[in-house]
Structures are given as C-alpha cells and as structure tokens.
SEPABA-661321 format. One record per residue (C-alpha): residue number from 1; z, y, x. Coordinates in nm, 2 decimals, padded with zeros to 4 digits. Example, Ala and Ser with C-alpha at 12.3 -4.5 7.8 and 13.67 -1.06 7.14 Angstrom:
<atom><num>1</num><c3>00.78</c3><c2>-00.45</c2><c1>01.23</c1></atom>
<atom><num>2</num><c3>00.71</c3><c2>-00.11</c2><c1>01.37</c1></atom>
This chain:
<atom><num>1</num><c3>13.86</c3><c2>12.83</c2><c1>10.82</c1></atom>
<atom><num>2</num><c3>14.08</c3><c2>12.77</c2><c1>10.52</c1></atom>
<atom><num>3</num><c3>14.41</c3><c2>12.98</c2><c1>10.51</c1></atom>
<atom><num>4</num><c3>14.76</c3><c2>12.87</c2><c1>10.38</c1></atom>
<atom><num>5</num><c3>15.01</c3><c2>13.11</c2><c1>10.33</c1></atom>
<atom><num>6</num><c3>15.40</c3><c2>13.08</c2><c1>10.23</c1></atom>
<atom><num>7</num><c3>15.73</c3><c2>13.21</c2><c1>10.27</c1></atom>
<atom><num>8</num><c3>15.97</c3><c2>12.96</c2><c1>10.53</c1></atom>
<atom><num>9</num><c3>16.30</c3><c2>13.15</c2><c1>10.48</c1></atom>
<atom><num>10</num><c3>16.26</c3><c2>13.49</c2><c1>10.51</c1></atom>
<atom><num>11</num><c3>15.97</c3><c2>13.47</c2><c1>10.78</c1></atom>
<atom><num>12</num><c3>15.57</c3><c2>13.44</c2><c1>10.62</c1></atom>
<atom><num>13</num><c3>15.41</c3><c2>13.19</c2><c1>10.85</c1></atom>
<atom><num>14</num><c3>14.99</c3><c2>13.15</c2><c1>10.78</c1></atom>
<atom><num>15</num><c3>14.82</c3><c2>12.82</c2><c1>10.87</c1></atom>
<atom><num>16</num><c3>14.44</c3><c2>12.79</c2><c1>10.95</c1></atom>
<atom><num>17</num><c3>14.32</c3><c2>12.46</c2><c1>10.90</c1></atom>
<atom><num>18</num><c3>13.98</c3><c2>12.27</c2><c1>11.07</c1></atom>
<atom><num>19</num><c3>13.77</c3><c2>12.10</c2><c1>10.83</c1></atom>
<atom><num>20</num><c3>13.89</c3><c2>11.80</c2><c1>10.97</c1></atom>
<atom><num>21</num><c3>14.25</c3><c2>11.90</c2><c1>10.84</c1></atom>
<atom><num>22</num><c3>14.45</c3><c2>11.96</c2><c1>11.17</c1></atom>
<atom><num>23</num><c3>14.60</c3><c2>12.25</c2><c1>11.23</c1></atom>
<atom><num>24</num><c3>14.39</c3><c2>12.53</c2><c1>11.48</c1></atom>
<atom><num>25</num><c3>14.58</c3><c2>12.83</c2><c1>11.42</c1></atom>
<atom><num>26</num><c3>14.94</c3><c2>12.97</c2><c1>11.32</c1></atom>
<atom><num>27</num><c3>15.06</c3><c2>13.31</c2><c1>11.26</c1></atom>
<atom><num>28</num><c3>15.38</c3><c2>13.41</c2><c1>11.26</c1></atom>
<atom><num>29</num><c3>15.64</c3><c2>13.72</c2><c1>11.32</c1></atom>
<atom><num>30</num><c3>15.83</c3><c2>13.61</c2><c1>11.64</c1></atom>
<atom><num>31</num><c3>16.19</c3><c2>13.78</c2><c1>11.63</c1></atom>
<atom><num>32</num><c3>16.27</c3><c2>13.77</c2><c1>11.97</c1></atom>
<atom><num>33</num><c3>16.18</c3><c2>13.94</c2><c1>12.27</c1></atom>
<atom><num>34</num><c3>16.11</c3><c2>14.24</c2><c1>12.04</c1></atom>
<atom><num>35</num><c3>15.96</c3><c2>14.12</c2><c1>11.70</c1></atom>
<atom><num>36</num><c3>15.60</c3><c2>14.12</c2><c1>11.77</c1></atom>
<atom><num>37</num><c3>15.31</c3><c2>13.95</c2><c1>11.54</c1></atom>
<atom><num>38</num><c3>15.17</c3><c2>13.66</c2><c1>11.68</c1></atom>
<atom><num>39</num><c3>14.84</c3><c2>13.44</c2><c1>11.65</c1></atom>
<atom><num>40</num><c3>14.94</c3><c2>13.11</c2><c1>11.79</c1></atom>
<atom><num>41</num><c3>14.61</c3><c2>12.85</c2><c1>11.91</c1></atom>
<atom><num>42</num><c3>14.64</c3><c2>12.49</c2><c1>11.88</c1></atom>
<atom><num>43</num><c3>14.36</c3><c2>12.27</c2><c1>12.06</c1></atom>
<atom><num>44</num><c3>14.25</c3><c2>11.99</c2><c1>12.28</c1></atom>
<atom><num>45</num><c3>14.29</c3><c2>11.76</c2><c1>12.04</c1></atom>
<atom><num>46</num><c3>14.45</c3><c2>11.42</c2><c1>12.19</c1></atom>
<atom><num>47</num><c3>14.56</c3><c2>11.06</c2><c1>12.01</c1></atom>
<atom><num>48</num><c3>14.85</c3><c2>10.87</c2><c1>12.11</c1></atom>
<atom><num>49</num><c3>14.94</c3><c2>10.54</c2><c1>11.98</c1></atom>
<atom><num>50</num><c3>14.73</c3><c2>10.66</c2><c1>11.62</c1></atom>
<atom><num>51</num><c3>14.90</c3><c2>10.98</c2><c1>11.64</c1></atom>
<atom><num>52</num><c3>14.64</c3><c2>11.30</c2><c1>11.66</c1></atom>
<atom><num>53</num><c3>14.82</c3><c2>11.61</c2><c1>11.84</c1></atom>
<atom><num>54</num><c3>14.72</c3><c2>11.92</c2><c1>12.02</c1></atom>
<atom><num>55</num><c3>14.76</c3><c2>11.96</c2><c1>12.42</c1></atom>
<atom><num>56</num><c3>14.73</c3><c2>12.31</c2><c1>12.44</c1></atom>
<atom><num>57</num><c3>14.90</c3><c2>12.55</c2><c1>12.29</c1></atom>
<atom><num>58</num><c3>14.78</c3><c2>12.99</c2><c1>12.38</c1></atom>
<atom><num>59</num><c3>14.99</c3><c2>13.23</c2><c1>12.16</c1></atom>
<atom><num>60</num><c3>14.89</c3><c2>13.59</c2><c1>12.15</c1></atom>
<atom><num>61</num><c3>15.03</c3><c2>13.93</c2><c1>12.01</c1></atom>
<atom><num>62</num><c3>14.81</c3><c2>13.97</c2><c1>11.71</c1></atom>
<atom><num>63</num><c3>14.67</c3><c2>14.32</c2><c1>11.63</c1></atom>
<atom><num>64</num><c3>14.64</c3><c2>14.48</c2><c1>11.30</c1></atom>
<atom><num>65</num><c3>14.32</c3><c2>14.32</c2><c1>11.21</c1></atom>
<atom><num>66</num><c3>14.47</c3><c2>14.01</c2><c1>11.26</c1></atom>
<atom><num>67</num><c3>14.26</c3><c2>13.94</c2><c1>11.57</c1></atom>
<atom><num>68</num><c3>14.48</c3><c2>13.78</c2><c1>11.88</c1></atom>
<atom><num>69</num><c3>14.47</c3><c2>14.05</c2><c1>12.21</c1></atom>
<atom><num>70</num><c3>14.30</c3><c2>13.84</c2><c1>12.39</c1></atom>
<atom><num>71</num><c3>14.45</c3><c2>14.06</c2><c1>12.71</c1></atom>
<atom><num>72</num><c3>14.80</c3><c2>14.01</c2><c1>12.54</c1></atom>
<atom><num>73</num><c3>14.90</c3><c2>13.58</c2><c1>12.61</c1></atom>
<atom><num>74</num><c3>15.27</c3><c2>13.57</c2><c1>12.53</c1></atom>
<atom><num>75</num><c3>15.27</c3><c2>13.16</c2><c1>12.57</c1></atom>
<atom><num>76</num><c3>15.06</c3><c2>12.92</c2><c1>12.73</c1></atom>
<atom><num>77</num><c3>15.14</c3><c2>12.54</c2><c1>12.67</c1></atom>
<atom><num>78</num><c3>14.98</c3><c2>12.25</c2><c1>12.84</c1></atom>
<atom><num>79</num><c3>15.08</c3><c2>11.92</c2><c1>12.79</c1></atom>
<atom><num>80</num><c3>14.95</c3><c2>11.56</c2><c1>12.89</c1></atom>
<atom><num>81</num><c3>15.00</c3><c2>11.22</c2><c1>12.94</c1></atom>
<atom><num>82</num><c3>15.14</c3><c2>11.14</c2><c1>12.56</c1></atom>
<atom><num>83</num><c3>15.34</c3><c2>10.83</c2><c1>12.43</c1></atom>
<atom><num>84</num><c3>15.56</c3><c2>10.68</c2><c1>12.24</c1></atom>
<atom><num>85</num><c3>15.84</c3><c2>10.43</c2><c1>12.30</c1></atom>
C-alpha cells in the first residue's frame, strides 16, 4: 500500500492509499482521552449520487510496530443509507 506522510499543524498524520486511490488507512496521534497512537480503517466502500465514500470506519491503538491491537478498538463507525440533497 503506498504511504503519504506530512505534518497538519503540529500533529504527523500518515495516509495509506488502495491502488484504486481511496483512502484504506490513517494514522494519527489522538490527543485526547490520553494521547494514544492510533491506526484508523476506512472500508465498505459505498457511492452516493457519483460520490465514493467509506461506511465503516474501526480505529485501533497502534503498537510500536505500527501494527493496530487488534484487542484494543477505540472507535467503531457504521454508517448507511447515504445521500445528498
């Protein structure tokens, strides 16, 4: 998976890309709830009205290898039924 890496502020945020060019994966250092790495999952890819965007959302504490813990889900976000007006 490709890797993009820059500085938003004062916070480094890393993007992992598909080969199709949407987003899969996005680290980041959260600053709440006390300041933990995290390894944020995009997927089930939906289109609305042209628009493609992902219905779930898992983020995890991220270890030192920069592997999620799997046994460590901070957020879970399920959405459905998209649309514009």
């Amino acid at each position: 998976m490709p890797r993009l890496a820059f500085a938003v502020v004062v916070d480094e945020q890393d993007f992992y890309f598909g080969s199709d060019f949407l987003l899969r994966r996005h680290d980041y250092q959260v600053d709440i709830a006390g300041a933990f790495p995290a390894a944020q999952y995009v997927d089930h890819i939906v289109e609305a009205q042209g628009v493609k965007m992902p219905a779930r959302r898992r983020a995890y504490v991220r270890g030192p290898d920069l592997k999620p813990v799997r046994d460590l889900l901070m957020v879970a976000i399920d959405l459905s039924e998209f649309y514009f007006t």
